[in-house]
N, C-alpha and C positions, 0 to 999 in steps of 0.2 A: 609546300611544307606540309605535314604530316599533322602534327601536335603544339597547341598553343597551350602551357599551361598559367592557368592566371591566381596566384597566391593575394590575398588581400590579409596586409600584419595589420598589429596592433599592441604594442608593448608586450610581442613574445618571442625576444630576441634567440633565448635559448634551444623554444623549441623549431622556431621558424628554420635554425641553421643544421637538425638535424632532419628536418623535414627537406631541404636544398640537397642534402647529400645524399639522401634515398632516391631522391629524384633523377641526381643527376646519374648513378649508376643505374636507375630503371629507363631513362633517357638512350641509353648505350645503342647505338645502330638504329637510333630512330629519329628523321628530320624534327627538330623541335625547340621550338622557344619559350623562353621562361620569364613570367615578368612577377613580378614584387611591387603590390603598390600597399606599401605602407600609408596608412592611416593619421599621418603626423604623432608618429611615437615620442613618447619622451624617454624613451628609453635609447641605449647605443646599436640599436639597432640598422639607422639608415648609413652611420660610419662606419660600420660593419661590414654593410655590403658596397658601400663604396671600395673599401681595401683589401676586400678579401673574397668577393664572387661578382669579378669584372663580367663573366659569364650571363649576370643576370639583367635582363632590363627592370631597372629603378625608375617607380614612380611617385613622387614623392607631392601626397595631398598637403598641404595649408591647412588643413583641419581634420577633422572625423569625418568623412562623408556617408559612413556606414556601409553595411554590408553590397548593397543592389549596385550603387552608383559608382563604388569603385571596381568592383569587376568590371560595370560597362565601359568604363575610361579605357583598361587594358584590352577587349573584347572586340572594340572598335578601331584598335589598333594592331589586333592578332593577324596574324596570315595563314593558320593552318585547316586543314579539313576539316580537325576536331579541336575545340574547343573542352579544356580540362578545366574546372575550377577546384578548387584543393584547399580547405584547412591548412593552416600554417602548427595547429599541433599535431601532424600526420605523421606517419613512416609509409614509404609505399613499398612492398614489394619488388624486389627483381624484375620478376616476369609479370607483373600484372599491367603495365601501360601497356607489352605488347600483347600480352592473351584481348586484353579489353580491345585494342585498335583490330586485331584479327577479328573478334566477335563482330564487331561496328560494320567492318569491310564485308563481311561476310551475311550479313541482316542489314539491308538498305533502308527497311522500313526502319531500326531502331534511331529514334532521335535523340534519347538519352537513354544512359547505362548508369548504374552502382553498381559498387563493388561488395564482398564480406569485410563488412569494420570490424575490429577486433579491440576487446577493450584493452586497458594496461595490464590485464590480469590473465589475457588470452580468451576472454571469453566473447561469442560470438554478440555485439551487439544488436537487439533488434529492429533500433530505427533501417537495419539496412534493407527492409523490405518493407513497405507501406501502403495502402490503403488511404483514398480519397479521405478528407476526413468530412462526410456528407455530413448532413443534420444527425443523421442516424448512429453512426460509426462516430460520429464526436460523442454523442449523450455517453454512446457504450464505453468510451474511453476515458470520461470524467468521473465514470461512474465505478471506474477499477476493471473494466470489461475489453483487454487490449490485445487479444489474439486475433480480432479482425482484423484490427487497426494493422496491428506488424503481420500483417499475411503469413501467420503461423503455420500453416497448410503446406507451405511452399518448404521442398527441400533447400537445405543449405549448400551441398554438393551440387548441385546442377544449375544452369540458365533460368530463368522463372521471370514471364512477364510481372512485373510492376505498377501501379500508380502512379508514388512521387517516389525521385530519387533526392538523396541527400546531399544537401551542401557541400558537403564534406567533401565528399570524392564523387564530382559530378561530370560524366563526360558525355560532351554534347555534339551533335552531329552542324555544322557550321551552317550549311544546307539548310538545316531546319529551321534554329537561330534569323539565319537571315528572312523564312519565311514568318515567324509568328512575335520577334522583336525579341529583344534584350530583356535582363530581369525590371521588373515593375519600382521602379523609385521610392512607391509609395510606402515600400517595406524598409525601415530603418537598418532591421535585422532580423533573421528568423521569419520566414514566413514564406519570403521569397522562392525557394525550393518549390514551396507548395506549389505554387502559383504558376511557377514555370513550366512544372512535370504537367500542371494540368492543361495548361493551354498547348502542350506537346500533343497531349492526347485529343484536345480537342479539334486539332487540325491534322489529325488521323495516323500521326509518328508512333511509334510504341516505346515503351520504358521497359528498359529490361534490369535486373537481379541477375548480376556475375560474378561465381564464384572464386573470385580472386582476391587476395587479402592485400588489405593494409591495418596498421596497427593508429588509431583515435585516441588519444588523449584527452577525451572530452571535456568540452568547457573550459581547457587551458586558454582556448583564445579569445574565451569571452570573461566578464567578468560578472560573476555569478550573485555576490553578496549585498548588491544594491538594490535601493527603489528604483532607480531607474532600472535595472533588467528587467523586472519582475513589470512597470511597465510597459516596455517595450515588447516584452514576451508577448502579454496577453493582447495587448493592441494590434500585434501583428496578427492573431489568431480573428479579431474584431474585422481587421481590413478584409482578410480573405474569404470571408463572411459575408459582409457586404457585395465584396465586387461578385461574388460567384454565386448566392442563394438568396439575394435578396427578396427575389420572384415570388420566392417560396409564401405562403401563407402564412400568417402568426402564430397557426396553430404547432407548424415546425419552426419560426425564428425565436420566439418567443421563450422557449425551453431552451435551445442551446446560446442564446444573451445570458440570459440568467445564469445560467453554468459555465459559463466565464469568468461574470462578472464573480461569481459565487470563488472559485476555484482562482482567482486574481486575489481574491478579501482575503483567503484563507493561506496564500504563499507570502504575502504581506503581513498580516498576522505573526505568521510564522519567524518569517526575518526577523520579524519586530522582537520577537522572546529571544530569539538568540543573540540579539546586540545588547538586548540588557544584560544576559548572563554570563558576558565577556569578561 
């Protein structure tokens, strides 16, 4: 088999169904499996796809397991070369699973690929090119300083090694997967990407920037307005901190703690003024 794609819902029943129907016309002439592991929605989204996309394999968690843990349920179950992971607010393109699978066939070294995200408004999103976020490259990014960050340099029309690719529309070489492990547990949500693009690279696979569109609905599948996000966000940024720089001296951990923790206080804050002015 060709293409595993693995969807992980979460009470986004609307978008998740036009996210299956992009698919499955991008799917067209290509061996490939599609699995759905819902997050124990309370929404009608698992009767949904009980009755209406028999096509899909349904995995249906007993809880929230979060982002890392339910892809890996589907991942360890997948049979294809490549491994796709996908946003449930996506639209994918036509031609992009196959331009993306021809690029992958064609560059053995690359272990993972991203696509051009494209916001709701048509505009090219930046997470889709990325940069380590070192000690360095994190200060410059807290600090308002993000064309490193998003590898600005880098044309949008062309191929362009990468860093990290994003969660979003993540496709991954199976090969590789099986040499350096599945995403990290330890990430609830968010971070995960990081984490995995890095240990891609660190076991010498390369990440690539392909110019093939899908349209992001960002943050539809997550939910943005809580303590807990704002939590979760900055914790995951804490974890991948830890496990990857902790070597480093205090003279570099100690500035980018702080700018966390600083930039954590100040989205908190933030929330906080606009529940009161509800």
């Amino acid at each position: 088999m060709k293409l595993s794609i693995v969807i992980v819902s979460y009470n986004v029943r609307s978008y998740l169904e036009a996210c299956l129907q992009s698919v499955r016309k991008a799917l067209e002439g290509i061996e490939g499996e599609v699995f759905v592991v819902d997050n124990h929605s309370s929404d009608d989204t698992v009767s949904v796809l009980r009755s209406q996309y028999s096509w899909v394999r349904l995995i249906e968690n007993q809880e929230n397991l979060g982002f890392a843990k339910a892809n890996n349920i589907a991942i360890r179950q997948s049979q294809g070369d490549y491994v796709l992971l996908l946003n449930p607010d996506t639209v994918v393109g036509e031609q992009t699973l196959r331009s993306a699978l021809l690029f992958m066939d064609e560059h053995p070294k690359a272990g993972g690929a991203g696509v051009m995200m494209l916001n709701t408004d048509g505009t090219r999103a930046p997470e889709s090119r990325r940069a380590l976020p070192t000690p360095w490259v994190s200060c410059l990014k807290m600090l308002g300083f993000t064309k490193r960050y998003y590898m600005s340099h880098l044309p949008w029309d062309a191929p362009g090694r990468i860093d990290v690719v994003s969660g979003a529309f993540c496709l991954l070489r199976k090969e590789a997967l099986d040499k350096i492990g599945l995403l990290d547990e330890d990430f609830f949500m968010y971070g995960e990407d990081i984490d995995l693009s890095y240990r891609l690279l660190k076991a010498g696979w390369e990440n690539w920037y392909l110019p093939y569109a899908i349209v992001h609905h960002k943050g539809k599948s997550t939910q943005k307005s809580d303590y807990r996000y704002v939590h979760i966000f900055y914790q995951a940024m804490l974890i991948f901190f830890r496990k990857h720089y902790s070597h480093l001296s205090i003279f570099y951990t100690l500035p980018v703690k702080m700018a966390i923790y600083f930039r954590a206080s100040i989205a908190l804050i933030d929330l906080l003024r606009k529940k009161m002015h509800l």
